[in-house]
C-alpha angles and dihedrals in degrees: 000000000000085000084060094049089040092053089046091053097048087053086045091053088041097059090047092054090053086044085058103045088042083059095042095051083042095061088036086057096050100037082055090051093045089049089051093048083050095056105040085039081066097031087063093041087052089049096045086037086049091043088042088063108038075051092054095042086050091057102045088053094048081049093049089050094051089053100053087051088049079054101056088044088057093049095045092050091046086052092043093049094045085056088043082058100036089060094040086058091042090047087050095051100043097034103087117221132185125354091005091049087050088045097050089044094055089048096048087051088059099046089055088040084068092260106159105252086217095054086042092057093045102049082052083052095056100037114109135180090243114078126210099219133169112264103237126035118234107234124192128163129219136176121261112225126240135202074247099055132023141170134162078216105078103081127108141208117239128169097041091303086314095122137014117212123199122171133197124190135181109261131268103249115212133224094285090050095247111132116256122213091258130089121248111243099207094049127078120283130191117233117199120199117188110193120218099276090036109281109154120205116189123198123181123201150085121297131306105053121166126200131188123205133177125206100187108295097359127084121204111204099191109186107193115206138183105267129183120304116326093354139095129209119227130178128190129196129186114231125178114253139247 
């Protein structure tokens, strides 16, 4: 009887001895598990933070090289703009404008007219900013003509004959708005200036109006004013040109 307790304690000690080993190589088993998850858990952090990184330096370097390119861009613009500049400044000085543009057109007129380049370039040579003018105007007055009233007669010589000056207006309306026969003052006229050989010059505006013309070395300067009624009051003088 107490061999057969004693058998059935030494199979119960046993088994707990089994039961214990079996714990222990259980938690063996998972604390081995656990340890290899932990590793490779940081093997694999290392890796990605290693990959993170090359990742980061790539694209630094792809950001510096962008930059130096933007660079570049920046610089070539800035060049191209400074030449931009630079000709805009060049166009300004050499393009004439204004009166130099009037003056440079005229002469190129005349050049294409047949003028002679050299004569051209000397007259410009002698011309000064005094003039040598005669020392009293010579002032006539004549009649400007009106859909009213009308002659071929109403012209005048000035210059020495040089030159023949006729003049037509709009008419003076009275009160009850009907055109008189002379001219109105405040509104256009037409000028007409027929040079000696039968050259004719129009100009068309309100007085005063003022003409230049030059016969070979003499200059004649006519200022046309508003005169009494129905007539306008023009005066002529002889300067040395150029």
């Amino acid at each position: 009887m107490n061999y057969g307790l004693g058998l059935s304690e030494k199979k119960k000690a046993r088994m707990r001895r089994n039961r214990f080993f079996k714990f222990v190589l259980y938690v063996g088993i998972l604390g081995g598990a656990g340890a290899y998850g932990y590793f490779e858990g940081q093997a694999e952090a290392t890796l990605r933070i290693a990959d993170a990184r090359e990742q980061r330096n790539i694209l630094e370097r792809e950001n510096a090289r962008l930059n130096d390119k933007l660079r570049g861009a920046m610089d070539k613009q800035g060049a191209a703009l400074a030449e931009a500049r630079s000709w805009r400044d060049k166009f300004e000085k050499e393009i004439p404008e204004g009166a130099s543009l009037e003056i440079l057109e005229l002469v190129r007129k005349r050049m294409d007219e047949g003028l002679d380049a050299i004569r051209l370039m000397n007259i410009i040579a002698l011309t000064q900013n005094k003039s040598n003018c005669d020392a009293k105007p010579e002032v006539k007055r004549f009649i400007v003509n009106t859909p009213i009233f009308s002659s071929p007669d109403n012209s005048i010589g000035l210059g020495g004959g040089s030159v023949t000056v006729a003049g037509e207006g709009q008419s003076t309306l009275n009160a009850e708005g009907k055109p008189e026969a002379w001219y109105d003052p405040a509104k256009p006229v037409t000028i007409t200036f027929t040079k000696l050989g039968g050259k004719t010059e129009k100009i068309t505006g309100k007085l005063p109006i003022s003409k230049s013309f030059v016969f070979g070395s003499d200059e004649y300067r006519f200022n046309i004013l508003n005169g009494k009624q129905s007539f306008a009051s023009i005066s002529v003088i002889r300067c040395d040109f150029p």
